[in-house]
C-alpha positions in Angstrom: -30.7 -25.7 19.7 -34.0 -25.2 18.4 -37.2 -23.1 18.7 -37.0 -19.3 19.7 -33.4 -19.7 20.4 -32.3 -21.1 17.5 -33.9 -18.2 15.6 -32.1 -15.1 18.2 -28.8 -16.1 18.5 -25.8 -16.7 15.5 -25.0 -20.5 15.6 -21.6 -21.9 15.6 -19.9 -24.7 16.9 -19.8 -23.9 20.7 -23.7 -22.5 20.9 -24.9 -25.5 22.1 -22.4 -26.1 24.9 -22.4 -22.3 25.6 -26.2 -22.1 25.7 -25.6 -25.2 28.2 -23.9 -23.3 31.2 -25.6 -20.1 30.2 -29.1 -22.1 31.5 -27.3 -23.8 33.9 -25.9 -20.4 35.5 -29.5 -18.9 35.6 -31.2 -22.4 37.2 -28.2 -21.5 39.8 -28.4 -17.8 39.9 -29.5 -17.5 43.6 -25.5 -19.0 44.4 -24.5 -16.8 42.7 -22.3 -13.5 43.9 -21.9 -10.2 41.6 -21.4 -7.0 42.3 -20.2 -4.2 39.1 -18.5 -1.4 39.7 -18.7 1.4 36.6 -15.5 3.0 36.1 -14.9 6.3 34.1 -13.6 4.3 31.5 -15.8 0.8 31.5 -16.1 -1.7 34.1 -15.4 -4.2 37.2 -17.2 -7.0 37.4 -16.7 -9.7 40.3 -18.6 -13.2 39.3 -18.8 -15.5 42.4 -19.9 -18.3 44.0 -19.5 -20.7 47.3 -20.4 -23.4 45.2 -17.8 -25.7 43.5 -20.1 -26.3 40.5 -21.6 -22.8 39.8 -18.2 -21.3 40.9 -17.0 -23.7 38.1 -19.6 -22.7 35.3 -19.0 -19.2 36.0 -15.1 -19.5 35.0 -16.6 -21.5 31.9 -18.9 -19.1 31.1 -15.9 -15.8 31.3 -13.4 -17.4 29.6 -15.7 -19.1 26.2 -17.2 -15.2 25.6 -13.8 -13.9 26.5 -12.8 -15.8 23.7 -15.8 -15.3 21.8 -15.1 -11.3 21.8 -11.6 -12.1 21.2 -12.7 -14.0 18.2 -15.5 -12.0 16.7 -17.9 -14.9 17.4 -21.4 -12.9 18.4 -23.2 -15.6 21.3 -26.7 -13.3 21.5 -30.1 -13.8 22.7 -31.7 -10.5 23.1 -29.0 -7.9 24.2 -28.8 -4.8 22.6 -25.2 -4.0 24.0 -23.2 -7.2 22.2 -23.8 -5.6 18.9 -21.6 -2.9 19.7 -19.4 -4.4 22.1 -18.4 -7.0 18.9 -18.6 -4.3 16.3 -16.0 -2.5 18.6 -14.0 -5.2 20.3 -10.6 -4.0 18.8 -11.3 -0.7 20.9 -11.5 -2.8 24.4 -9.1 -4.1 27.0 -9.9 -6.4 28.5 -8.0 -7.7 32.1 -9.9 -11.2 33.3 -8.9 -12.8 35.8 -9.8 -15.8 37.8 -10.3 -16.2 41.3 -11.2 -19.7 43.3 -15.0 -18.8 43.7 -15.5 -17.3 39.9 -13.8 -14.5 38.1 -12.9 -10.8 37.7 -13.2 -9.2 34.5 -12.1 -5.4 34.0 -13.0 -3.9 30.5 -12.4 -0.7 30.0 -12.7 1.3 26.1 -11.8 5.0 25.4 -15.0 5.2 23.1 -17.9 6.6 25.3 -20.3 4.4 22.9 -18.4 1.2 23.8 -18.1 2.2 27.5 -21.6 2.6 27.7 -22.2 -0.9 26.0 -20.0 -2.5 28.9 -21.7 -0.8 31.3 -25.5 -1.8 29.7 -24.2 -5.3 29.2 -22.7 -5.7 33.2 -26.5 -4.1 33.7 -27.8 -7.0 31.9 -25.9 -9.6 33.2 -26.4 -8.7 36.6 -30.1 -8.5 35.6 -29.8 -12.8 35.0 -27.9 -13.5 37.8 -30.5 -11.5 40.5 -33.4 -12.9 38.3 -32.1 -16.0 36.7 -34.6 -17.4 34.1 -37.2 -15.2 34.8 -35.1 -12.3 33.7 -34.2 -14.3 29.9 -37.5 -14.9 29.4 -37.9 -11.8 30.2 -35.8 -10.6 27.3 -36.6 -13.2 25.0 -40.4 -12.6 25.2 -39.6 -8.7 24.8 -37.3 -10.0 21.7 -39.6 -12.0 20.2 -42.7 -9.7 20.8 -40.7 -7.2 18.6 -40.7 -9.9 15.6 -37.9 -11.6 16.6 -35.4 -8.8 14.9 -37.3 -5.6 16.2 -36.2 -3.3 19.5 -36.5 -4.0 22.5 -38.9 -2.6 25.5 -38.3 -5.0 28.2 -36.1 -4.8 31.2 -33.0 -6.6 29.3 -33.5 -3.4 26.0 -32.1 -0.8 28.2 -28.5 -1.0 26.8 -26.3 1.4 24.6 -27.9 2.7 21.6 -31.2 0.5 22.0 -32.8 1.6 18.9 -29.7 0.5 16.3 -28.0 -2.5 14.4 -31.4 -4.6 15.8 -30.4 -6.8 12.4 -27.3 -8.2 13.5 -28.7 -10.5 15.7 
């Protein structure tokens, strides 16, 4: 990956292959199904589609940043909730599991900072799949209008402590 994208998110291995069903989710956002619940102590996310393919790239996409927060392994464009969801990932649970459409991921924290990250970042992916790639342009533009490193003021900068750790990725 090169360009703008290159510069906003920490490369690794997978990037390129993750960056790969991140686009092609967004080019098929309009298949796909989503609906968030907040919980008291995090969230319930249902990721779904009719689609064989998109239903496909959406258990892709769960399980590689499943295994990504497992890891440590920051995959970031322009949200201001990963930061602190990776910073704190030893404090979440995590319960994902997949269904024949897509998947269903519960994370829940008992840290009101991380519980509000989880519940910015299901904001902000349910931002991408009701917009699609008008929504990450969206926040790369706002990213990148902030120097590349700076906050955020766009639609996708509205998550957990918006103003902090802008450095880390």
């Amino acid at each position: 990956m090169a360009g703008p994208t290159a510069m906003l998110t920490r490369q690794d291995a997978g990037s390129a292959a993750d960056m790969g069903v991140v686009h092609d989710l967004l080019n098929d956002n309009t298949r796909i199904k989503r609906s968030v619940v907040n919980l008291p102590d995090g969230i319930r996310t249902i990721t779904e589609s009719d689609d064989p393919k998109v239903a496909q790239a959406i258990k892709a996409h769960v399980a590689s940043m499943s295994q990504r927060l497992e890891d440590g392994r920051e995959f970031n464009l322009f949200s201001k909730t990963l930061p602190v969801l990776f910073e704190n990932r030893d404090k979440i649970r995590s319960k994902v599991e997949m269904t024949d459409k897509g998947a269903v991921v519960t994370r829940t924290s008992a840290d009101a900072r991380v519980v509000a990250a989880l519940q910015g970042h299901a904001a902000e992916v349910s931002e991408l799949a009701r917009d699609g790639m008008a929504a990450m342009r969206r926040g790369m533009m706002s990213r990148m209008a902030m120097g590349g490193m700076g906050g955020m003021g766009g639609p996708m900068g509205r998550g957990a402590n918006a103003g902090e750790d802008a450095h880390r990725h």
